[in-house]
DRENPA-3360 file (N, C-alpha, C; in nm, 2 decimals, always signed):
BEGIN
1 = XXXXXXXX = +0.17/+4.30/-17.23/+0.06/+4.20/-17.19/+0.04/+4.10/-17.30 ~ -0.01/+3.95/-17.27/+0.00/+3.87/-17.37/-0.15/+3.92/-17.48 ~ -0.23/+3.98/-17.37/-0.35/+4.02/-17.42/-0.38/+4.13/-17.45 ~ -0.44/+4.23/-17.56/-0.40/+4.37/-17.53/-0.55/+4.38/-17.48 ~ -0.51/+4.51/-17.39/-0.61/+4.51/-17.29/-0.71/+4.70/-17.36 ~ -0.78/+4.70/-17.38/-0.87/+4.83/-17.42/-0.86/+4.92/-17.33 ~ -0.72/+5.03/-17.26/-0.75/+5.08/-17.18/-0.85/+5.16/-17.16 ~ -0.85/+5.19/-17.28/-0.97/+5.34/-17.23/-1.11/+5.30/-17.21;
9 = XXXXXXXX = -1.15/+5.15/-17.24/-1.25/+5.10/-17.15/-1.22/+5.05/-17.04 ~ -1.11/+5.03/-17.00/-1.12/+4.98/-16.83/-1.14/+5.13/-16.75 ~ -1.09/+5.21/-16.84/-1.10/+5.38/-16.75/-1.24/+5.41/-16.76 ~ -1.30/+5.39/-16.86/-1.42/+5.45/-16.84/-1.53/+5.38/-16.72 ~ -1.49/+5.21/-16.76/-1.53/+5.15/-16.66/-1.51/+5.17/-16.46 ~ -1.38/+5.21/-16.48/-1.31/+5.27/-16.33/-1.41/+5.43/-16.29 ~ -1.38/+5.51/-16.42/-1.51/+5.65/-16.38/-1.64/+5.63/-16.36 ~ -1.72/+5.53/-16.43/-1.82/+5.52/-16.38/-1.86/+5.50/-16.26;
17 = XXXXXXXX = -1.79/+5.35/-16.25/-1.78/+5.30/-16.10/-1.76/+5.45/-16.01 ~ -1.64/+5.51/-16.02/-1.63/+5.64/-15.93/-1.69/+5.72/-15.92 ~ -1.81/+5.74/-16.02/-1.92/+5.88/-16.00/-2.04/+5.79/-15.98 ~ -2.03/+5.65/-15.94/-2.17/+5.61/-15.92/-2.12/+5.57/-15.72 ~ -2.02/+5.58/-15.70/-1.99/+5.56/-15.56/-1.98/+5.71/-15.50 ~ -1.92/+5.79/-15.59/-1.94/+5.97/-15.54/-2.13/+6.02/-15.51 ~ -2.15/+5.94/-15.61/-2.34/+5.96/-15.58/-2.42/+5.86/-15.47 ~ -2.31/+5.75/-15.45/-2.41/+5.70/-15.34/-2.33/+5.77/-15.22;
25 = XXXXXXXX = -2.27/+5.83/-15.20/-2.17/+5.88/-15.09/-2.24/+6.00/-15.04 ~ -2.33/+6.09/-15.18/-2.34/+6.21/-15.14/-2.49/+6.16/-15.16 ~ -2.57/+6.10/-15.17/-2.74/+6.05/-15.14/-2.73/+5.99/-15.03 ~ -2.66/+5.89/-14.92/-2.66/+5.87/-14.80/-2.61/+5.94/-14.70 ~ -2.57/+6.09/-14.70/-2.48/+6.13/-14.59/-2.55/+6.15/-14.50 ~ -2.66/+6.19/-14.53/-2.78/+6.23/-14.38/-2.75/+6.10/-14.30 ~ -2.75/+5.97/-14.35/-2.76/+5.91/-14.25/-2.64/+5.84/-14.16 ~ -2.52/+5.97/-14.22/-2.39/+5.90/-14.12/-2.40/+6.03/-14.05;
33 = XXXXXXXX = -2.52/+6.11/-14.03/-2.48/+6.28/-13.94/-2.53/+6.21/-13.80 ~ -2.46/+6.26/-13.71/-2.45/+6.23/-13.55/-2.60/+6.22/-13.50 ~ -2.62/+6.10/-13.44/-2.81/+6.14/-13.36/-2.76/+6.24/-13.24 ~ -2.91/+6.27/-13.26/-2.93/+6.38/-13.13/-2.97/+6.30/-13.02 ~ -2.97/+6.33/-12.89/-3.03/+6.22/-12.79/-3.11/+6.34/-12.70 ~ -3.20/+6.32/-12.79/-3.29/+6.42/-12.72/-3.39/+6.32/-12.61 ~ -3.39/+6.36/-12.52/-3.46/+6.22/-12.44/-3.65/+6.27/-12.46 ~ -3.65/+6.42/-12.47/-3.78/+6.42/-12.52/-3.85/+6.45/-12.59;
41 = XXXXXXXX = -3.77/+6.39/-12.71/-3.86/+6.36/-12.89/-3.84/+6.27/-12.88 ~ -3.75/+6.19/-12.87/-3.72/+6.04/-12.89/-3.68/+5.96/-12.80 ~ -3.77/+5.83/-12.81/-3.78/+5.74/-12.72/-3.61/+5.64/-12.71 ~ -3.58/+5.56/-12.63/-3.45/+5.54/-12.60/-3.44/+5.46/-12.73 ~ -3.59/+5.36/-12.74/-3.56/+5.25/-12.85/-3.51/+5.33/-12.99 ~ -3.58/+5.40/-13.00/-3.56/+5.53/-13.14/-3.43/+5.53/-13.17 ~ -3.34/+5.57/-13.07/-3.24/+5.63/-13.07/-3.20/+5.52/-13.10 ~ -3.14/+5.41/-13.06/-3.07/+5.28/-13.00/-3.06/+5.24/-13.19;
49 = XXXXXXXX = -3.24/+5.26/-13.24/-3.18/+5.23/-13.43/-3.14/+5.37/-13.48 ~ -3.16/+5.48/-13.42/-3.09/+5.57/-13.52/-2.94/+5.59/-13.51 ~ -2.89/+5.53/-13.39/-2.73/+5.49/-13.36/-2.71/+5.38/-13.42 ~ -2.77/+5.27/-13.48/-2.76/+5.11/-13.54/-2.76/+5.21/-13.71 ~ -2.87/+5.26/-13.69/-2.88/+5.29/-13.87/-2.75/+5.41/-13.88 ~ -2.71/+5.45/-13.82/-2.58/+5.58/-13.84/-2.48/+5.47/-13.86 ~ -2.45/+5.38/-13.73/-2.29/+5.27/-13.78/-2.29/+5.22/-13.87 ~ -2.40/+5.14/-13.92/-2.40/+5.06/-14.05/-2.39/+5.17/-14.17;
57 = XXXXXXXX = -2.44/+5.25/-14.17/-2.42/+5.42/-14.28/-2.28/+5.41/-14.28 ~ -2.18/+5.45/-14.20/-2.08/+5.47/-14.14/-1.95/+5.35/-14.22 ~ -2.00/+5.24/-14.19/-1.93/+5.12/-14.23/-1.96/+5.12/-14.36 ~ -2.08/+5.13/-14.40/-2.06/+5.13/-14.56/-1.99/+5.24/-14.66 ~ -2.00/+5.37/-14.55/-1.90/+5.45/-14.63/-1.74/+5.47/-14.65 ~ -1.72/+5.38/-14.53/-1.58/+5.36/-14.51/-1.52/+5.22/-14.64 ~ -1.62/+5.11/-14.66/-1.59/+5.03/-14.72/-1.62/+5.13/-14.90 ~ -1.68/+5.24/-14.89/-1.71/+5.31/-15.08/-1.54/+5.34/-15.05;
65 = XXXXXXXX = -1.52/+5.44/-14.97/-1.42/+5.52/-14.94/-1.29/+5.44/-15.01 ~ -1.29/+5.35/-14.92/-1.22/+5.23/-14.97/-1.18/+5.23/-15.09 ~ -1.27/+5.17/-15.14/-1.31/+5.11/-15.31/-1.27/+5.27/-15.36 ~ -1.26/+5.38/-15.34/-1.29/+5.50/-15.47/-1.08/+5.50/-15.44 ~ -1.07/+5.47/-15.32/-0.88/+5.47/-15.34/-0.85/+5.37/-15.43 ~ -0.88/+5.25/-15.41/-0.83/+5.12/-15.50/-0.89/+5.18/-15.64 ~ -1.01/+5.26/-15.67/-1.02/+5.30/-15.77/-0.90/+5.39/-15.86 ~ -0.89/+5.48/-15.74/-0.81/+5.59/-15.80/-0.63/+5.54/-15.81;
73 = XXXXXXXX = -0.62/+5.46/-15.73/-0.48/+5.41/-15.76/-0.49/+5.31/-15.90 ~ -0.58/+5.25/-15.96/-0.58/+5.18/-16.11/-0.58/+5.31/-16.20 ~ -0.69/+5.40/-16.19/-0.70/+5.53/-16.28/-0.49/+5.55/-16.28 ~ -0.44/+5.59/-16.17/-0.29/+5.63/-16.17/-0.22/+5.51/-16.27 ~ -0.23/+5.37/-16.26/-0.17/+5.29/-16.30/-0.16/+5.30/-16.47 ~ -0.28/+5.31/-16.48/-0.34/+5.39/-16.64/-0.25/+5.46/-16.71 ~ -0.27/+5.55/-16.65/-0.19/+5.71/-16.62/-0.06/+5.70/-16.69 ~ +0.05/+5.55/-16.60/+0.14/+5.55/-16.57/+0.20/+5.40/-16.70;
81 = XXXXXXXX = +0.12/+5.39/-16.74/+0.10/+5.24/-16.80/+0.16/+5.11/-16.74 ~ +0.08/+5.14/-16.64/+0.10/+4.97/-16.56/-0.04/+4.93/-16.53 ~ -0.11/+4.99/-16.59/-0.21/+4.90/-16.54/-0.26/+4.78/-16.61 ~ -0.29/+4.68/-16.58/-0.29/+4.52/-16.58/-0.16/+4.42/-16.58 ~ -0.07/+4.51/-16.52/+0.06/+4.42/-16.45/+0.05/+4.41/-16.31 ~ +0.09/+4.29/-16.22/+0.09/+4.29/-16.10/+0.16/+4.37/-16.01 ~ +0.14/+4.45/-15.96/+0.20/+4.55/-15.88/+0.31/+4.48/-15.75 ~ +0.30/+4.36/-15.78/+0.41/+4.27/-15.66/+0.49/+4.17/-15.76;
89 = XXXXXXXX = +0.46/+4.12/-15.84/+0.53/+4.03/-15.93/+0.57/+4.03/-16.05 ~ +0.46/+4.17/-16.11/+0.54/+4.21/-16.29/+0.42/+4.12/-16.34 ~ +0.40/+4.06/-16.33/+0.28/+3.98/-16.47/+0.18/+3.98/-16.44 ~ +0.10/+3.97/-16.61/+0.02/+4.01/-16.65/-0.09/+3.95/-16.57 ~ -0.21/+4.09/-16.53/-0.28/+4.03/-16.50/-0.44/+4.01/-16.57 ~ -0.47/+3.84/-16.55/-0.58/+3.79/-16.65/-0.67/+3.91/-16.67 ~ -0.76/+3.90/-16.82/-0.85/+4.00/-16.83/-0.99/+3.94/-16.75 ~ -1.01/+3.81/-16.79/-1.09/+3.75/-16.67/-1.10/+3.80/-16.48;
97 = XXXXXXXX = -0.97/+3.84/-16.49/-0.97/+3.89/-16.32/-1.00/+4.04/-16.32 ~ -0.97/+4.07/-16.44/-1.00/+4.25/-16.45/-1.16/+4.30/-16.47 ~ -1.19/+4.19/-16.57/-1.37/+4.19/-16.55/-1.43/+4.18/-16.43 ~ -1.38/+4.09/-16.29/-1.41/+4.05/-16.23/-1.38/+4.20/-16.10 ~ -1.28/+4.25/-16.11/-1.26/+4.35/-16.05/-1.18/+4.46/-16.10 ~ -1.22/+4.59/-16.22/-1.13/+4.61/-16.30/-1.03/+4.69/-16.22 ~ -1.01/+4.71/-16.06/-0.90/+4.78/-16.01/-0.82/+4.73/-15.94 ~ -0.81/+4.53/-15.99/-0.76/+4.45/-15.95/-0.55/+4.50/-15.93;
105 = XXXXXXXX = -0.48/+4.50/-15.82/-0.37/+4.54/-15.86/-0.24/+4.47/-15.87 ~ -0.28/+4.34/-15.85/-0.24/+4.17/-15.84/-0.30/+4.07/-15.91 ~ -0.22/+3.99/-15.95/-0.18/+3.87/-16.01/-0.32/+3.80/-15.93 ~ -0.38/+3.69/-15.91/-0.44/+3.59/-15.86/-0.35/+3.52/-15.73 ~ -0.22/+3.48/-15.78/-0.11/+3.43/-15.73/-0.06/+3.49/-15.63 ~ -0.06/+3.64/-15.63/+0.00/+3.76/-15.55/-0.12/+3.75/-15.41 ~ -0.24/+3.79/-15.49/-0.32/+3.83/-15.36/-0.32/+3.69/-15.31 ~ -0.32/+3.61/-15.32/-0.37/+3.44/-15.22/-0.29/+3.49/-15.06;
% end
């Protein structure tokens, strides 16, 4: 790399991130558990947000989920010492783009 890059702070940066998304994963799960459709405890409207507040739960843990792979595939790159090379083109990728996303796995040029 033209720049030398601090791995072992982009890793620590990558763990954090991953035990602060493992904690928001395991403090919201109540609210991706199935509603009950009990028709008499709860009124239809009830239900109608606790099925709205479950999908959006749902979506957002699909989108951590996400993120903790893209995580864990930079942690590998580390690992493997490719991490801040483009995984489609070989070069180096800016530390500016790595601040910006440090589990970036492309060039600027690559992802477009």
């Amino acid at each position: 790399m033209a720049e030398k890059l601090d791995l072992e702070g982009w890793r620590e940066t990558l763990l954090a991130e991953r035990a602060a998304l493992t904690e928001s994963s395991a403090a919201t799960s109540e609210n991706r558990t199935p509603v009950t459709l009990d028709q008499q405890s709860v009124g239809r409207l009830s239900r109608m947000d606790a099925l709205q507040v479950q999908a959006m739960a749902q979506a957002e843990e699909d989108r951590r989920q996400l993120r903790l792979r893209l995580i864990s595939a930079a942690l590998s790159r580390l690992d493997d010492g490719e991490y801040g090379y483009c995984m489609t083109c070989g070069t180096d990728i800016p530390v500016k783009r790595l601040e910006v996303d440090p589990a970036a796995a492309q060039c600027v040029d690559c992802a477009k």
